[in-house]
Backbone as JSON, one array per atom type, in Angstrom:
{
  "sequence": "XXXXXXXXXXXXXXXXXXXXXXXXXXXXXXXXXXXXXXXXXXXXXXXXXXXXXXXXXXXXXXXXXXXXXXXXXXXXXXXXXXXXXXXXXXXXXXXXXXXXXXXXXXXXXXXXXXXXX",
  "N": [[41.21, -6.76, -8.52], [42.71, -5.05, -10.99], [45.15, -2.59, -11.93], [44.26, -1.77, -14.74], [42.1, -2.07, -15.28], [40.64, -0.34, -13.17], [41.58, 1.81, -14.44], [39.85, 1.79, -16.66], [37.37, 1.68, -15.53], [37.8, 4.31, -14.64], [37.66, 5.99, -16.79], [35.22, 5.19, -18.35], [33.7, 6.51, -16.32], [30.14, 7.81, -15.05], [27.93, 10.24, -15.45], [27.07, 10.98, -13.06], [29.15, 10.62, -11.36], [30.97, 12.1, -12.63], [30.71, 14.49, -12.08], [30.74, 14.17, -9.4], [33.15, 14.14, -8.84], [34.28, 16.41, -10.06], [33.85, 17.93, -8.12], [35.53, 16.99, -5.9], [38.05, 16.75, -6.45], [41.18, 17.49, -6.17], [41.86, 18.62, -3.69], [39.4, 20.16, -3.08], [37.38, 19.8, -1.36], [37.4, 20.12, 1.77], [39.99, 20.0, 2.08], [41.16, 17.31, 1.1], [42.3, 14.49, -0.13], [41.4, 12.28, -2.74], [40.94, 9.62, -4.5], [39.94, 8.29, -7.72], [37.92, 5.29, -8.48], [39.06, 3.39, -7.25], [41.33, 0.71, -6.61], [40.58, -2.39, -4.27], [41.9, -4.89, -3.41], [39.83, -7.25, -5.15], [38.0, -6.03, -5.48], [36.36, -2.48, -6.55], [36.57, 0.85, -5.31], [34.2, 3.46, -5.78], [35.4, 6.33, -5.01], [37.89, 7.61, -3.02], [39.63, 8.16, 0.24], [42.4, 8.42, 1.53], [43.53, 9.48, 4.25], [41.5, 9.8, 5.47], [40.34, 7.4, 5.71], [38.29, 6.74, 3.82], [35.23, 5.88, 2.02], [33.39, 6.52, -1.29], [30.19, 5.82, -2.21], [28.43, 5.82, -5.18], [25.58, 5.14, -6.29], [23.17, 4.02, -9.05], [20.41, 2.43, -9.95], [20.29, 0.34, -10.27], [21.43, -0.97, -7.74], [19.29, -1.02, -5.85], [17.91, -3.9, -6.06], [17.64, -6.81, -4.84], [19.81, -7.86, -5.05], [21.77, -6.44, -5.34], [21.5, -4.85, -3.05], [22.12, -6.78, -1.47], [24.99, -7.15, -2.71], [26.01, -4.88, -2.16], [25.99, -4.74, 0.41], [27.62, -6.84, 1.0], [30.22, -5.67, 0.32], [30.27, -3.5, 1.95], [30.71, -4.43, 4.59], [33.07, -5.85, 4.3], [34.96, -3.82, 3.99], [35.05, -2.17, 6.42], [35.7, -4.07, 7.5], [38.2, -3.57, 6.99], [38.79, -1.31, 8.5], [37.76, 0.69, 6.98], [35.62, 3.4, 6.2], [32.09, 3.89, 4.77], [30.68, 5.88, 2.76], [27.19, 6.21, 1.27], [25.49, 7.19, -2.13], [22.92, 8.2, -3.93], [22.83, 8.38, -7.16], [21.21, 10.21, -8.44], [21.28, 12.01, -5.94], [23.15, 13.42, -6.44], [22.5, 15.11, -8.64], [20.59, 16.52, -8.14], [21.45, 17.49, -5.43], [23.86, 18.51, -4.61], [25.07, 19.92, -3.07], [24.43, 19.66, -0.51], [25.39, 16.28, -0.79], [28.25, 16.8, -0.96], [28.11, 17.99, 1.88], [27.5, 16.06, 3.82], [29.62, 14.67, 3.41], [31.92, 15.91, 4.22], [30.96, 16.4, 6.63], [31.07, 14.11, 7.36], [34.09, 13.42, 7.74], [35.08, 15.49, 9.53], [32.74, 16.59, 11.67], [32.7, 19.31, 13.01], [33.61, 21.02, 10.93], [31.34, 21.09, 9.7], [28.43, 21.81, 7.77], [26.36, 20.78, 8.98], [24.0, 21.51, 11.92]],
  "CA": [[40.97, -5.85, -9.62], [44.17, -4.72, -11.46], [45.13, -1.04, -12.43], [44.11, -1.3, -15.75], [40.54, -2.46, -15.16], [40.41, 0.5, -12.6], [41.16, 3.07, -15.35], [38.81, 1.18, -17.79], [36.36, 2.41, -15.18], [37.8, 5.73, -14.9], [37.4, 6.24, -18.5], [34.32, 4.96, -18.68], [32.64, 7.09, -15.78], [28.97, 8.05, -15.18], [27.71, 11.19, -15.5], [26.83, 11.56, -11.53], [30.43, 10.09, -11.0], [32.29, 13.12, -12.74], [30.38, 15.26, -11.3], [30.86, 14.59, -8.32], [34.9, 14.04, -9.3], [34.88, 18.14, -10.7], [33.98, 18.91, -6.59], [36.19, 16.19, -5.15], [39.74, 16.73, -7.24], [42.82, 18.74, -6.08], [41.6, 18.69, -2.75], [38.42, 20.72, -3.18], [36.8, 19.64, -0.19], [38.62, 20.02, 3.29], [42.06, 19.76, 1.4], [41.13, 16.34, 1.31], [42.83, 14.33, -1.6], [40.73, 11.49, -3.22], [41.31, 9.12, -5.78], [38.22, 7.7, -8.3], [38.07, 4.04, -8.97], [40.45, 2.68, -6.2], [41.15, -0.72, -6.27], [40.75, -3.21, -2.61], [41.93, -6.73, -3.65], [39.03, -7.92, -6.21], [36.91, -4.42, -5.62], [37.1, -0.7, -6.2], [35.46, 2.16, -4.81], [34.36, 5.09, -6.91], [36.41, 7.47, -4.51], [38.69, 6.93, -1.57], [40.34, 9.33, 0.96], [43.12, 7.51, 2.55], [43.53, 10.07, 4.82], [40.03, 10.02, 6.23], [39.67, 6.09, 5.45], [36.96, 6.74, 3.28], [35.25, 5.29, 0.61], [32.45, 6.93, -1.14], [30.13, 5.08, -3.45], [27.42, 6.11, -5.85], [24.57, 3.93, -6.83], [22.38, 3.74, -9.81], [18.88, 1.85, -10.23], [20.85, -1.2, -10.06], [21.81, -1.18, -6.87], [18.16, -1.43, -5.67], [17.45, -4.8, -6.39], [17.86, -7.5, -3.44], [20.84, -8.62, -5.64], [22.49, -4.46, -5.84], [21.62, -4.59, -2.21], [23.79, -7.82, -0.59], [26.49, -7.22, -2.95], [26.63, -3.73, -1.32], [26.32, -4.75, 2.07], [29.19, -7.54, 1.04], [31.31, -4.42, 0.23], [30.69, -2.52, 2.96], [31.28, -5.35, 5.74], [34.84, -6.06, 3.83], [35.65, -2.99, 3.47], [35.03, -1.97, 7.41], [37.22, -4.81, 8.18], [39.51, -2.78, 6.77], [38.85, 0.18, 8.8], [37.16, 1.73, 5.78], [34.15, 4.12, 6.29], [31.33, 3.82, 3.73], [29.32, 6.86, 2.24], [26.64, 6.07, -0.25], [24.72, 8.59, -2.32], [22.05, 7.6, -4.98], [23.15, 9.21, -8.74], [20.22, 11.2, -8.3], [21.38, 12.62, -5.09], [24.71, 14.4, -7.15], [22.07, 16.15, -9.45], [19.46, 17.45, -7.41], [21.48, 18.16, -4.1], [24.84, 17.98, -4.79], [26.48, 20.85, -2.02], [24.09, 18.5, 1.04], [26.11, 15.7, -0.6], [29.85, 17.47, -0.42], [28.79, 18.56, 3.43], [27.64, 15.35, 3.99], [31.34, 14.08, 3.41], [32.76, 16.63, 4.77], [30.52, 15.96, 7.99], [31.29, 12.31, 7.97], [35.25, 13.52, 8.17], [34.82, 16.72, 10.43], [31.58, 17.49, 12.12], [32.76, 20.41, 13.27], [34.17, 21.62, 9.84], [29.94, 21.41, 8.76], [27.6, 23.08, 7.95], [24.57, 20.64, 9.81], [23.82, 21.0, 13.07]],
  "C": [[42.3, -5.24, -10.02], [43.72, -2.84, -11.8], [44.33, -0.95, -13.33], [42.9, -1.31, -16.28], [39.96, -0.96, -14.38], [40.45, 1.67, -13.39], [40.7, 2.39, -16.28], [37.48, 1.92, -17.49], [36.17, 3.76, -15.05], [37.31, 6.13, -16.11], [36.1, 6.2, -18.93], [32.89, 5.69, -17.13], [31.18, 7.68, -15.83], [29.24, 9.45, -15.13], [27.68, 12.02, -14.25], [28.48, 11.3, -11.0], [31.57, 11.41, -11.54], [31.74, 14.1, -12.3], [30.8, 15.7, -10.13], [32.47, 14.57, -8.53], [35.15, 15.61, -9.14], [35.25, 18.72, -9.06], [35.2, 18.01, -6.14], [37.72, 16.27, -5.49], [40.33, 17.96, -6.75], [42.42, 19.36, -4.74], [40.74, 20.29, -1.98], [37.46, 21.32, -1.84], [37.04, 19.25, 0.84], [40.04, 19.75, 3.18], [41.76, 18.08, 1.78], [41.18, 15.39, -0.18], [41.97, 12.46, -1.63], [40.93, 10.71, -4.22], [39.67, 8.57, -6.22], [38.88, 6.38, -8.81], [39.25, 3.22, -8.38], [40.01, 1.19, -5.66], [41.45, -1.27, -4.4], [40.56, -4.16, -2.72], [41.12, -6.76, -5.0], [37.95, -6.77, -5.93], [37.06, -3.09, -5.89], [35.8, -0.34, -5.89], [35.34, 2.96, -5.58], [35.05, 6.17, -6.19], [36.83, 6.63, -3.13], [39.31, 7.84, -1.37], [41.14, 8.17, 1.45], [43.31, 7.72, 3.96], [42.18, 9.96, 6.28], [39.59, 8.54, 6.19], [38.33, 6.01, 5.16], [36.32, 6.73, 2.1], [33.46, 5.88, 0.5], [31.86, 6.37, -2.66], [28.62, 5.88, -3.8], [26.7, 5.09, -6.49], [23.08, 4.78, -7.97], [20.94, 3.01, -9.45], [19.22, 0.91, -9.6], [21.12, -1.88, -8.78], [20.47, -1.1, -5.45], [17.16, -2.44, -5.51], [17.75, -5.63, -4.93], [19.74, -8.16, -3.55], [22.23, -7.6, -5.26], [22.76, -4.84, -4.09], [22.51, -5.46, -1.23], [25.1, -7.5, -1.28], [27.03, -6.09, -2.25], [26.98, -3.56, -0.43], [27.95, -5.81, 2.01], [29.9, -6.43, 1.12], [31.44, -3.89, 1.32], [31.43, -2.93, 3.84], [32.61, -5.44, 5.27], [35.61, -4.77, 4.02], [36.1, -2.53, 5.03], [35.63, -2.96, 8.14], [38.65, -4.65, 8.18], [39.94, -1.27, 7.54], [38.73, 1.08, 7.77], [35.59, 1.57, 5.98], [33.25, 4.06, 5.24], [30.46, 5.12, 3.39], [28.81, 6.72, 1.12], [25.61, 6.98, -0.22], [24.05, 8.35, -3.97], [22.71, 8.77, -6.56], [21.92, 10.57, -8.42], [20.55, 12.55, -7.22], [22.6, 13.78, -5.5], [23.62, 15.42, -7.42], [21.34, 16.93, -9.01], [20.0, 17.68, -5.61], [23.15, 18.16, -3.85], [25.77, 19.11, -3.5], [25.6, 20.12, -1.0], [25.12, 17.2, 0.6], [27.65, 16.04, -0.16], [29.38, 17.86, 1.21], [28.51, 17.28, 4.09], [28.59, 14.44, 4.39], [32.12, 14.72, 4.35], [32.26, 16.7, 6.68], [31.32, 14.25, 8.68], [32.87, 12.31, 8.21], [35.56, 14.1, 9.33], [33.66, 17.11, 10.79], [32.29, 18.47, 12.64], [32.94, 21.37, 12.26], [32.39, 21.66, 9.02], [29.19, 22.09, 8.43], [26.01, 23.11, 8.6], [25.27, 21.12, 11.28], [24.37, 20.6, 14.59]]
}
Protein backbone atom coordinates (compact mmCIF):
# COMPACT_ATOMS: atom_id res chain seq x y z
CA UNK A 1 0.00 0.00 0.00
CA UNK A 2 1.85 3.29 -0.84
CA UNK A 3 1.58 6.67 1.14
CA UNK A 4 -0.68 8.16 -1.05
CA UNK A 5 -3.38 5.48 -0.99
CA UNK A 6 -2.96 5.69 2.90
CA UNK A 7 -3.95 9.40 2.91
CA UNK A 8 -6.71 8.71 0.28
CA UNK A 9 -8.00 6.76 3.26
CA UNK A 10 -7.24 9.34 5.70
CA UNK A 11 -9.21 11.76 3.82
CA UNK A 12 -11.78 9.70 3.21
CA UNK A 13 -12.43 8.50 6.94
CA UNK A 14 -15.61 7.12 8.60
CA UNK A 15 -17.45 8.77 10.93
CA UNK A 16 -16.61 6.11 13.90
CA UNK A 17 -12.92 6.42 12.61
CA UNK A 18 -12.59 10.26 13.45
CA UNK A 19 -14.08 9.89 16.28
CA UNK A 20 -12.25 7.79 17.63
CA UNK A 21 -8.99 9.83 15.97
CA UNK A 22 -10.37 13.33 18.13
CA UNK A 23 -9.57 10.82 21.50
CA UNK A 24 -6.48 9.15 20.07
CA UNK A 25 -4.33 12.38 18.58
CA UNK A 26 -1.49 14.28 20.36
CA UNK A 27 -1.15 11.61 22.67
CA UNK A 28 -4.53 11.78 24.39
CA UNK A 29 -4.48 8.49 25.77
CA UNK A 30 -1.47 7.33 28.03
CA UNK A 31 0.82 9.87 26.09
CA UNK A 32 0.60 7.34 23.62
CA UNK A 33 1.25 8.64 19.97
CA UNK A 34 -0.76 6.93 17.12
CA UNK A 35 -0.88 7.28 13.60
CA UNK A 36 -4.43 6.60 11.39
CA UNK A 37 -4.16 4.63 8.24
CA UNK A 38 -0.61 3.05 8.66
CA UNK A 39 0.62 1.24 5.98
CA UNK A 40 2.29 -2.84 6.55
CA UNK A 41 3.56 -3.91 3.07
CA UNK A 42 0.13 -4.33 0.97
CA UNK A 43 -2.16 -3.40 4.28
CA UNK A 44 -2.94 -0.58 6.66
CA UNK A 45 -4.34 -0.34 9.94
CA UNK A 46 -6.76 2.37 10.93
CA UNK A 47 -4.38 3.27 13.94
CA UNK A 48 -1.01 2.08 15.10
CA UNK A 49 1.08 2.73 18.29
CA UNK A 50 4.55 1.79 17.53
CA UNK A 51 5.40 2.17 20.86
CA UNK A 52 2.92 -0.29 22.27
CA UNK A 53 3.00 -2.46 18.87
CA UNK A 54 -0.43 -1.87 18.37
CA UNK A 55 -2.81 -1.86 15.82
CA UNK A 56 -6.35 -0.94 16.33
CA UNK A 57 -9.03 -1.68 13.81
CA UNK A 58 -12.65 -0.70 13.43
CA UNK A 59 -15.17 -2.72 11.61
CA UNK A 60 -18.35 -1.92 9.87
CA UNK A 61 -21.26 -4.40 8.71
CA UNK A 62 -18.87 -5.59 6.25
CA UNK A 63 -16.67 -7.17 8.19
CA UNK A 64 -19.35 -9.70 9.34
CA UNK A 65 -19.65 -11.71 6.46
CA UNK A 66 -17.52 -15.11 6.30
CA UNK A 67 -15.60 -13.13 3.58
CA UNK A 68 -15.02 -9.62 6.30
CA UNK A 69 -14.22 -12.38 8.70
CA UNK A 70 -10.99 -14.51 7.00
CA UNK A 71 -9.72 -11.45 5.50
CA UNK A 72 -9.56 -10.19 9.15
CA UNK A 73 -8.21 -13.12 10.64
CA UNK A 74 -5.58 -12.99 7.45
CA UNK A 75 -4.63 -9.55 8.93
CA UNK A 76 -4.38 -10.33 12.21
CA UNK A 77 -2.14 -13.64 11.81
CA UNK A 78 0.34 -11.33 9.50
CA UNK A 79 0.32 -8.78 11.44
CA UNK A 80 1.25 -10.89 14.85
CA UNK A 81 4.06 -12.23 12.89
CA UNK A 82 5.10 -9.03 13.15
CA UNK A 83 4.82 -8.72 16.77
CA UNK A 84 1.75 -6.56 16.22
CA UNK A 85 -1.15 -6.68 18.79
CA UNK A 86 -4.68 -6.49 17.34
CA UNK A 87 -7.67 -4.49 18.95
CA UNK A 88 -10.95 -4.61 17.16
CA UNK A 89 -14.00 -2.54 17.98
CA UNK A 90 -17.32 -2.65 15.93
CA UNK A 91 -18.24 1.23 14.52
CA UNK A 92 -21.02 0.93 16.74
CA UNK A 93 -18.90 0.32 19.70
CA UNK A 94 -17.17 4.23 19.19
CA UNK A 95 -20.81 5.64 19.41
CA UNK A 96 -22.49 4.03 22.09
CA UNK A 97 -19.44 3.29 24.46
CA UNK A 98 -16.72 5.08 23.37
CA UNK A 99 -14.63 5.89 27.05
CA UNK A 100 -15.00 1.40 27.65
CA UNK A 101 -13.38 1.54 24.19
CA UNK A 102 -10.33 4.20 25.06
CA UNK A 103 -9.84 2.00 28.53
CA UNK A 104 -10.01 -0.92 26.67
CA UNK A 105 -6.74 0.27 24.78
CA UNK A 106 -5.39 1.66 27.35
CA UNK A 107 -5.87 -1.79 29.28
CA UNK A 108 -4.52 -3.77 26.43
CA UNK A 109 -1.15 -1.38 26.85
CA UNK A 110 -1.18 -0.95 30.78
CA UNK A 111 -3.47 -2.95 32.94
CA UNK A 112 -2.49 -1.29 35.68
CA UNK A 113 -2.93 2.26 34.15
CA UNK A 114 -7.10 0.95 33.93
CA UNK A 115 -9.82 1.51 35.01
CA UNK A 116 -11.25 -2.56 34.86
CA UNK A 117 -10.60 -4.72 37.36
Amino acid sequence: MSVQQARRLRKGATDAEKRLWSRLRNRQIGNLKFRRQHPFGNRVVDFFCEEARLAIELDGSGHLTGRGQTSDLDREIELYEKGIRVLRFYNHDIFSNLKGVLDAIIYAVDPERSLWP
